[in-house]
C-alpha positions in Angstrom: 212.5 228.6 -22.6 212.5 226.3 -20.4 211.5 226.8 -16.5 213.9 228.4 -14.0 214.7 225.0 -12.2 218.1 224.8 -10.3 220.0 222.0 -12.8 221.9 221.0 -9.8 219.6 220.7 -7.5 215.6 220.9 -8.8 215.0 224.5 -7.0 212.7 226.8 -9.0 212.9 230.6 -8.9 209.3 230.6 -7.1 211.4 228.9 -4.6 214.6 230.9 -4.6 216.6 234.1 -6.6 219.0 233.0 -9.1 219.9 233.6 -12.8 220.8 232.7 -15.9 224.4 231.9 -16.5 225.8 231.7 -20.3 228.0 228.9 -20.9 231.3 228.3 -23.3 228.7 226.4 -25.6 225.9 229.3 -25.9 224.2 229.0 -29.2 221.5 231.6 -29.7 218.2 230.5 -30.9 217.4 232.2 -34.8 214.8 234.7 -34.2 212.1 232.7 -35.4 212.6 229.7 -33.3 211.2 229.4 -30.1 212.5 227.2 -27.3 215.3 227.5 -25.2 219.5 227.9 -26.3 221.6 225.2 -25.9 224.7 226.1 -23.3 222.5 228.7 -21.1 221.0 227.5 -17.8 219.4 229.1 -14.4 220.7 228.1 -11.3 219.3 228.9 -7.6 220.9 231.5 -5.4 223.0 228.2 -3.4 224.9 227.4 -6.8 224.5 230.9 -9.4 228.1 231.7 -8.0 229.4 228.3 -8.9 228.2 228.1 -11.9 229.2 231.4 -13.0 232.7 230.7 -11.7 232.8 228.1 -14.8 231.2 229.7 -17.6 234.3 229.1 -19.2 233.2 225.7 -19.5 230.3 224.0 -21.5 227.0 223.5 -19.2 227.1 220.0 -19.0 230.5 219.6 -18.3 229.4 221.7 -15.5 226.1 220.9 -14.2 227.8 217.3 -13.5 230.0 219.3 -12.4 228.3 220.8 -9.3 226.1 217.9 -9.5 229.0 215.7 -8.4 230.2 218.6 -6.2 227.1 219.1 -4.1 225.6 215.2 -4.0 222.3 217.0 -4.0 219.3 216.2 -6.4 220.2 214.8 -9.6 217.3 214.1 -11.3 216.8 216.5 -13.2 216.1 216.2 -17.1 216.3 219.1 -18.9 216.1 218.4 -22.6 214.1 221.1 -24.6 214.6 221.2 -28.5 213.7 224.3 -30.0 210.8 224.4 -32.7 210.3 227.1 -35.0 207.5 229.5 -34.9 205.2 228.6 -37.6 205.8 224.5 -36.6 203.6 225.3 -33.4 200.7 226.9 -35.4 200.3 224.0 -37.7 200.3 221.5 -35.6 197.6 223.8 -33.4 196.3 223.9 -36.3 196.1 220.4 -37.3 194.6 219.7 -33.6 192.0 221.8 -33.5 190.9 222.0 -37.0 191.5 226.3 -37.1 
């Protein structure tokens, strides 16, 4: 997963309540990947409602949404790409030498 920061805005949920919303492009994660799904973001308490109101759509469409919407903090690059399980103990692995 990656960290609860506000997409629209770069708030964290140390800083503020929020949640995950699911978005028209959701794709689950196999169950022996770890990382974090495409199409399902966290956004702070000052944008959840928002967002949810547009799950409809895919999340980019609407975190540039908002984005454009609330002129606040864009710069915020969130690209995880999930890795399956047994990739992260080989290459701890291949580090470490155990």
């Amino acid at each position: 997963m990656k960290p609860a920061i506000c997409p629209v805005c770069g708030t964290s949920a140390i800083q503020s309540k929020g949640d995950h919303v699911e978005f028209s492009d959701y794709e689950p994660l196999p169950s022996d990947y770890i990382g974090h799904p495409h199409g399902y973001e966290w956004f702070c308490a000052d944008h959840l409602e928002a967002a949810k109101s547009m799950s409809n759509l895919p999340a980019e469409n609407v975190i540039k949404a908002l984005r454009d919407k609330f002129s606040e903090n864009t710069n915020q690059p969130q690209t995880n790409s999930p890795v399956k399980a047994g990739a992260i103990s080989r290459i701890i692995k291949a580090v470490t030498g155990r």
